[in-house]
PALO-572267 format. One record per residue: residue number from 1; x, y, z of N, C-alpha, C in turn. Coordinates in steps of 0.05 Angstrom, whole numbers, plus 5000, padded with zeros to 4 digits. Example, Ala and Ser with C-alpha at 12.3 -4.5 7.8 and 13.67 -1.06 7.14 Angstrom:
// residues 2
[site 1,[5264,4886,5156],[5246,4910,5156],[5264,4934,5156]]
[site 2,[5257,4955,5142],[5273,4979,5143],[5258,5001,5157]]
//
This chain:
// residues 199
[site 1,[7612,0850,0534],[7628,0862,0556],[7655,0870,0545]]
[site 2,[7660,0897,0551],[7688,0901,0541],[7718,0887,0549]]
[site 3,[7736,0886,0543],[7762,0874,0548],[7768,0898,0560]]
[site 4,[7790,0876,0578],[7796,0892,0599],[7822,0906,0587]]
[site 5,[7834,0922,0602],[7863,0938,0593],[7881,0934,0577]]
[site 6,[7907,0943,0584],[7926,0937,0576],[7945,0913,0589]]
[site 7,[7977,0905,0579],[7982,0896,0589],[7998,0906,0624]]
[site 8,[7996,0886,0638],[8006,0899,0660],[8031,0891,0668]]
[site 9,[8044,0913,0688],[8080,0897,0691],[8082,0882,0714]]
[site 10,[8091,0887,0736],[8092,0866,0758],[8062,0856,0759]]
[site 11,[8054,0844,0777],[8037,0817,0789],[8038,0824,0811]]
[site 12,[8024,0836,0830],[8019,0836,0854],[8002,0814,0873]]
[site 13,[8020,0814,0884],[8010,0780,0912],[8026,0761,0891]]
[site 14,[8041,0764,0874],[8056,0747,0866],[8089,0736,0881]]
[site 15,[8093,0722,0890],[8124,0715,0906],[8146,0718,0899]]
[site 16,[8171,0733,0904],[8186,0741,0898],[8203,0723,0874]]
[site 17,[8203,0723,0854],[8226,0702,0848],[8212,0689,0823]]
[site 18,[8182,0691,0833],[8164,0675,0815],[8162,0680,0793]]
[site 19,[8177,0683,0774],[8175,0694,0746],[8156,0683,0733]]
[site 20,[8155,0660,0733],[8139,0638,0717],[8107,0645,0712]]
[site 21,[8103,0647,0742],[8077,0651,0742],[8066,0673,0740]]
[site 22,[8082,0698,0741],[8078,0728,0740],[8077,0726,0709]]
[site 23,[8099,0711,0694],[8083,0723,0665],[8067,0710,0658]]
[site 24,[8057,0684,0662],[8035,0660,0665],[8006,0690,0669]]
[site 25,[8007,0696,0691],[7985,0713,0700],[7980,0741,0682]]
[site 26,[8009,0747,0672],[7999,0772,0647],[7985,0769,0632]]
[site 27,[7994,0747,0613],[7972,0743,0595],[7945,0731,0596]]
[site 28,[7930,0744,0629],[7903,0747,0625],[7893,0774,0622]]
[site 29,[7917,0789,0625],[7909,0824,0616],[7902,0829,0577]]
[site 30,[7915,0801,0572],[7921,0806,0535],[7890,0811,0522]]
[site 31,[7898,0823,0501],[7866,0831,0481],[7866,0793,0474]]
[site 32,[7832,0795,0454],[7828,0769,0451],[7850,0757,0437]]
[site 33,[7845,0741,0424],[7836,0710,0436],[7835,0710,0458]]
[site 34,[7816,0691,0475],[7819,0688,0502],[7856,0656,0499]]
[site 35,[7875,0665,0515],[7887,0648,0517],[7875,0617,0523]]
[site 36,[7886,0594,0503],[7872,0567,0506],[7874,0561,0534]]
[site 37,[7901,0572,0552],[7903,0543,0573],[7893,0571,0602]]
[site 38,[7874,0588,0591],[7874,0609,0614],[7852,0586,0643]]
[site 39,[7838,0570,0644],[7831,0568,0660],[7851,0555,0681]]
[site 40,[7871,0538,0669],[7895,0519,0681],[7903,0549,0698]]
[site 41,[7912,0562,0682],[7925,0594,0689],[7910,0599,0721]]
[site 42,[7885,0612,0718],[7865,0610,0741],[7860,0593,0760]]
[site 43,[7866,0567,0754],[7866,0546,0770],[7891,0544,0787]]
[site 44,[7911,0547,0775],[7938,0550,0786],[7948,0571,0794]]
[site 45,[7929,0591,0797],[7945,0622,0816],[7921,0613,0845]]
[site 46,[7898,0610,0831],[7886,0601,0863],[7888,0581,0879]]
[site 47,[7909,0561,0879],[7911,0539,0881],[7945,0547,0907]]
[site 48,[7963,0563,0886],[7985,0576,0901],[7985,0601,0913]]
[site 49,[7973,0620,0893],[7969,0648,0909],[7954,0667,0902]]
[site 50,[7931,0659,0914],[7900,0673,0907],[7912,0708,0909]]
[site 51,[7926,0713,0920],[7916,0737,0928],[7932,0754,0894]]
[site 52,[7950,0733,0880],[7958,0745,0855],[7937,0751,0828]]
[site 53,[7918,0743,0839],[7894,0745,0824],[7877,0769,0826]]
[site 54,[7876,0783,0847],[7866,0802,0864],[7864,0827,0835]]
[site 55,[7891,0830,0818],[7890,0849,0800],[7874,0844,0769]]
[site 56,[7869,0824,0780],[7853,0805,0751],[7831,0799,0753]]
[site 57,[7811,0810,0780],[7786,0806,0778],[7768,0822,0759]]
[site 58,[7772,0846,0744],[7765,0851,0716],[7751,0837,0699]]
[site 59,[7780,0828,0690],[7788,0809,0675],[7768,0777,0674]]
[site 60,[7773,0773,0701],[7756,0750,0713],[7723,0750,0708]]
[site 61,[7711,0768,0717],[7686,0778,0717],[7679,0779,0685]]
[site 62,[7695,0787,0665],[7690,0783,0639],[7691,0755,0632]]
[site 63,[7712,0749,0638],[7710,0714,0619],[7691,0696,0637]]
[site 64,[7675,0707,0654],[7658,0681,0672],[7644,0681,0642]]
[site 65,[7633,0700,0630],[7605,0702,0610],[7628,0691,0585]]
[site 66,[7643,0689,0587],[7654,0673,0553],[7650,0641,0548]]
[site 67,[7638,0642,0517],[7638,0616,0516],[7650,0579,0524]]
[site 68,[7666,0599,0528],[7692,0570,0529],[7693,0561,0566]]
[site 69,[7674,0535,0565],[7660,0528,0595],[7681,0524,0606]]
[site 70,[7700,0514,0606],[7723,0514,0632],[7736,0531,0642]]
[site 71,[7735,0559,0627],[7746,0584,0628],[7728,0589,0646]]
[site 72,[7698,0593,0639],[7679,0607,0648],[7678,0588,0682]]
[site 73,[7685,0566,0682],[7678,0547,0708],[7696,0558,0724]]
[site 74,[7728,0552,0712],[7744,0572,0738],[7741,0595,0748]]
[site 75,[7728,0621,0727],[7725,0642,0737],[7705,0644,0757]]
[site 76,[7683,0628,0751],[7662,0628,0772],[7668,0615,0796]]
[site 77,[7686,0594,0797],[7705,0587,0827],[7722,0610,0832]]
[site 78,[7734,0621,0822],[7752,0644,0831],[7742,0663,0849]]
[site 79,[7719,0676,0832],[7711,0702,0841],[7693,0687,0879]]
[site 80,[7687,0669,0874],[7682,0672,0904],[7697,0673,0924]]
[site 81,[7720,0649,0917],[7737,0644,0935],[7751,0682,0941]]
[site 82,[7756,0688,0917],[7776,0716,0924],[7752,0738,0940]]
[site 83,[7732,0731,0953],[7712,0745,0962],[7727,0748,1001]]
[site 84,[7741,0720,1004],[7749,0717,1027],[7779,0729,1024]]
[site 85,[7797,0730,1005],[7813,0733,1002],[7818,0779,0994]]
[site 86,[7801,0788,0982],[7795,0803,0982],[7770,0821,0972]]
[site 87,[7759,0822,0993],[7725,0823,0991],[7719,0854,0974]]
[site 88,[7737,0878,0979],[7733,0899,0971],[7740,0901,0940]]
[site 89,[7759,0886,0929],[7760,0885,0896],[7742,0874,0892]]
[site 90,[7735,0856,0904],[7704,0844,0893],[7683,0854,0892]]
[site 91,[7679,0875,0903],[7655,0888,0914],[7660,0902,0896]]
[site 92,[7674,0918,0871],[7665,0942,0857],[7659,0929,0838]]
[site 93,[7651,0906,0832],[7635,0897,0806],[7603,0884,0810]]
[site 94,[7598,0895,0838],[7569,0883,0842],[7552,0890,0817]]
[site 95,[7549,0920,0806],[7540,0921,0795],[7532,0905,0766]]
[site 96,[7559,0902,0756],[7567,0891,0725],[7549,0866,0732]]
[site 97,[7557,0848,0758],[7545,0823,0763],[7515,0824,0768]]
[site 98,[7508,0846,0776],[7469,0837,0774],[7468,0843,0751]]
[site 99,[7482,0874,0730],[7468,0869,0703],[7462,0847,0691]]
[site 100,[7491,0830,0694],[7495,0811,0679],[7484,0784,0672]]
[site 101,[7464,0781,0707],[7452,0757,0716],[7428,0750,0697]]
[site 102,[7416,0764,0688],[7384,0761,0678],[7403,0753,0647]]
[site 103,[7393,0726,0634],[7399,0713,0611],[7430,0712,0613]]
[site 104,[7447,0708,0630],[7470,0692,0640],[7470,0662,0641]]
[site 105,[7496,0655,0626],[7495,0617,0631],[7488,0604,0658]]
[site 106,[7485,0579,0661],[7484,0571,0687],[7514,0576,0698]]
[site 107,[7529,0571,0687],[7560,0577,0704],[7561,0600,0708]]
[site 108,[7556,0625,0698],[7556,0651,0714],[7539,0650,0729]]
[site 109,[7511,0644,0728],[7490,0653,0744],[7507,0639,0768]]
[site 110,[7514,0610,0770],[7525,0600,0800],[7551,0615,0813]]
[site 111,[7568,0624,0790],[7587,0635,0797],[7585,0669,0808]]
[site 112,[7563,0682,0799],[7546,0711,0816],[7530,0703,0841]]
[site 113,[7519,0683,0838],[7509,0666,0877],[7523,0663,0894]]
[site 114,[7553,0648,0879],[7568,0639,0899],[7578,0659,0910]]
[site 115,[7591,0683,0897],[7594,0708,0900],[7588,0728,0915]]
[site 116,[7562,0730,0907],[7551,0747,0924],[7543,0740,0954]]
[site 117,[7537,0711,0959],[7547,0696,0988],[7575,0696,0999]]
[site 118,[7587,0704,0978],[7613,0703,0992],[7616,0733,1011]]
[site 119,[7606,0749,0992],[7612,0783,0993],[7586,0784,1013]]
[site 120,[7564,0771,1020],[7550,0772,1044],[7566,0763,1069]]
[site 121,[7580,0750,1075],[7587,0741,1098],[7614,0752,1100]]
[site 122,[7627,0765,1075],[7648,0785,1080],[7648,0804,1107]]
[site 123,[7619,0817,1094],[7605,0837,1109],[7582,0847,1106]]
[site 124,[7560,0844,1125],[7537,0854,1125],[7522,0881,1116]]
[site 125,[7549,0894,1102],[7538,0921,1082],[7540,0917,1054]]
[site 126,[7549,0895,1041],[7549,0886,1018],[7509,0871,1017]]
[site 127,[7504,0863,1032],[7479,0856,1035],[7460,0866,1018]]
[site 128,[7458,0886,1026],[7436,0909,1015],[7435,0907,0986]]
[site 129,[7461,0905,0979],[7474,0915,0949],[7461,0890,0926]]
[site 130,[7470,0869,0948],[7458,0843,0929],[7435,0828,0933]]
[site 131,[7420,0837,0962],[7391,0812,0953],[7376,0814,0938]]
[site 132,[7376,0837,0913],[7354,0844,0900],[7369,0816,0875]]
[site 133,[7391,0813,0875],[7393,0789,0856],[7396,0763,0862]]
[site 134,[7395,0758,0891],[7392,0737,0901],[7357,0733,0902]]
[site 135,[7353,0752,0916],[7314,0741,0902],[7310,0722,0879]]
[site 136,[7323,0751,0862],[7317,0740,0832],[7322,0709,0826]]
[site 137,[7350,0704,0832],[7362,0680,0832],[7343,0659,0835]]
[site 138,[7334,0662,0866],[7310,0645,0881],[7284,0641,0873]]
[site 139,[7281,0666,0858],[7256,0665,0853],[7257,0650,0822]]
[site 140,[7273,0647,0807],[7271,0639,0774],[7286,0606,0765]]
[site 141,[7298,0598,0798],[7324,0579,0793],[7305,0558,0784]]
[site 142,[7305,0528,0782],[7289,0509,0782],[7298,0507,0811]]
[site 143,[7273,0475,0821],[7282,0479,0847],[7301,0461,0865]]
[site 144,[7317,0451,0843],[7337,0430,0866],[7353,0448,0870]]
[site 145,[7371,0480,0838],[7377,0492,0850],[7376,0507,0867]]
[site 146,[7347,0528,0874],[7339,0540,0891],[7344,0534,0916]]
[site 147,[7332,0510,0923],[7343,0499,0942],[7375,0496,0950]]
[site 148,[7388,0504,0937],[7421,0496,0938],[7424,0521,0945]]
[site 149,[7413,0545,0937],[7422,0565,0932],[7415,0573,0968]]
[site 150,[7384,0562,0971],[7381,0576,1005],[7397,0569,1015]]
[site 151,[7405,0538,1012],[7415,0526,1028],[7441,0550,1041]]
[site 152,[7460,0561,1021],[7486,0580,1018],[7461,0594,1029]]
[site 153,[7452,0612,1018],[7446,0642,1018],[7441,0647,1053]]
[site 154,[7411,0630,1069],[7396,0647,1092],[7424,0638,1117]]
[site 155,[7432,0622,1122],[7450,0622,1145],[7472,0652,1136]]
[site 156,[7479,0663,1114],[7485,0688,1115],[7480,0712,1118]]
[site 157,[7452,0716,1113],[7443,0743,1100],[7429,0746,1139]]
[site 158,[7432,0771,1139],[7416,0781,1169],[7400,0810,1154]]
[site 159,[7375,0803,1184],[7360,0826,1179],[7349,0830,1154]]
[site 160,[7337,0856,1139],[7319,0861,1114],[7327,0840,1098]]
[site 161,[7347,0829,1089],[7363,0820,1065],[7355,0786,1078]]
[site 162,[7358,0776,1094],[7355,0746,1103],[7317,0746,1091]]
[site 163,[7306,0766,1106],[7281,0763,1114],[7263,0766,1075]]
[site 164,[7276,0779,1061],[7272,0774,1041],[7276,0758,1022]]
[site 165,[7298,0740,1026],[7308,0709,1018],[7278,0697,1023]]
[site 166,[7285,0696,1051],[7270,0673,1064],[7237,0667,1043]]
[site 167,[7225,0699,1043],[7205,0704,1045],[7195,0690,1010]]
[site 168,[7224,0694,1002],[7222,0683,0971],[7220,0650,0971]]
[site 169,[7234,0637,0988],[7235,0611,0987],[7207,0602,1000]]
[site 170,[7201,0608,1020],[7168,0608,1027],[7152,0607,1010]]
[site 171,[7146,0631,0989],[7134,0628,0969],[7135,0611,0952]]
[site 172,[7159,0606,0951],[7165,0586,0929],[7148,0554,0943]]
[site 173,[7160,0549,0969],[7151,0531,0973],[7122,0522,0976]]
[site 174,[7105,0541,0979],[7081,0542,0979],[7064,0538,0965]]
[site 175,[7068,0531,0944],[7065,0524,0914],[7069,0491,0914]]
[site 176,[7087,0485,0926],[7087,0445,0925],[7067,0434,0939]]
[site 177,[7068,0419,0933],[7054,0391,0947],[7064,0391,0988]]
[site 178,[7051,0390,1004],[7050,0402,1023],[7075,0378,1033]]
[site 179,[7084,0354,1027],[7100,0331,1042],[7128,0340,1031]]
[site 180,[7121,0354,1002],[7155,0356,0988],[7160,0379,1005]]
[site 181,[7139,0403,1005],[7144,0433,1018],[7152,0425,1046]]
[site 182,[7140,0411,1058],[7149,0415,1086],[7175,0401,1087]]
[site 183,[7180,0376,1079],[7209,0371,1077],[7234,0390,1078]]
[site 184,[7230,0414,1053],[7250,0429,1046],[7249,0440,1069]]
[site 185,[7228,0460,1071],[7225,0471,1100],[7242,0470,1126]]
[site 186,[7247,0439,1123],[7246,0433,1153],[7280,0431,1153]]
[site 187,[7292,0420,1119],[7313,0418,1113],[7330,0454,1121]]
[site 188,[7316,0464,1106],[7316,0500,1105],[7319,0513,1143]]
[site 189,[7304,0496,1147],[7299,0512,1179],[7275,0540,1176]]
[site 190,[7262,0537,1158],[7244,0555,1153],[7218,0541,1156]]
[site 191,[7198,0566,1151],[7175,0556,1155],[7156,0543,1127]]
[site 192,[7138,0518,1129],[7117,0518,1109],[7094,0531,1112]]
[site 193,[7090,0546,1093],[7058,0557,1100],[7036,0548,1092]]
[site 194,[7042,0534,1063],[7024,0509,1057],[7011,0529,1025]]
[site 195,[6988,0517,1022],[6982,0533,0989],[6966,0542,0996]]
[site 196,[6959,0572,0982],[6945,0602,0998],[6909,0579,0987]]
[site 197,[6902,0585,1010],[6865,0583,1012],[6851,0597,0984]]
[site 198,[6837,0581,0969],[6828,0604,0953],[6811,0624,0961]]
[site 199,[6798,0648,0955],[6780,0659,0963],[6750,0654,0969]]
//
């Protein structure tokens, strides 16, 4: 994935005065190295002022996929939270994030779920955009996370996009042992259908 820009000058959603943290926040615009202490960095604008992050979701979206797991952990807390904070910068990287999902670490893959649940309950036209990788998600996770994942995903998703979750976790469940399936089920608020009859 390419690096993101150049460097940038002010910090927007940053507080007047705040020097500190405005140039703290530049150097997540910088070419590599990834800075050592960038997740503290991330951790500490969302902690005081998410919305100074807002110009760094780029940025963010790249280093979820970099090696260095605490980097990649905050970014994947970030990008959801800034989903409530500002759902429309988030929304122009749906794409980058389904390419990116298929052979993605577990910290991105959770950090594009959490995400894209976030950007579902934003608003119901982001929907469309993402259940084809929330399937995916559901359909390939193992299943304590699957399960984690409905758990977030169906109380958000309405209409085509719920009914296609659902329809994946069904399947899925239909496949267990009928006492574990119906458990989840009942946990889920969905239905068991039990294991298809053979012919």
């Amino acid at each position: 994935m390419a690096t993101v820009g150049s460097k940038v000058g002010a910090v927007s959603g940053t507080p007047a005065g705040d020097e500190e943290l405005a140039a703290t926040l530049r150097t997540l615009s910088g070419p590599e190295p990834i800075p050592v202490d960038v997740a503290a960095i991330v951790e500490r604008a969302m902690a005081e002022h998410p919305k100074a992050l807002a110009s760094f979701i780029p940025r963010l979206v790249q280093l979820m996929y970099c090696e260095e797991q605490a980097v990649a952990q905050a970014c994947a807390r970030a990008l959801p939270a800034l989903t409530k904070v500002t759902p429309a910068k988030v929304g122009k990287h749906i794409a980058t994030l389904s390419d990116g999902f298929i052979g993605a670490s577990d910290t991105a893959k959770q950090g594009t779920v959490d995400t894209f649940v976030g950007l579902s309950a934003a608003s119901v036209a982001y929907q469309k955009r993402v259940i084809g990788t929330l399937v995916a998600a559901l359909r390939e996770a193992e299943l304590d996370i699957m399960v984690s994942w409905a758990t977030a995903m169906l109380p958000t998703l309405k209409g085509e996009p719920y009914a296609a979750a659902r329809s994946q976790v069904e399947a899925r469940l239909a496949q267990m042992p009928r006492q574990q399936g119906q458990e989840i089920a009942r946990r889920l608020g969905i239905t068991y259908r039990g294991r298809p009859v053979p012919g």
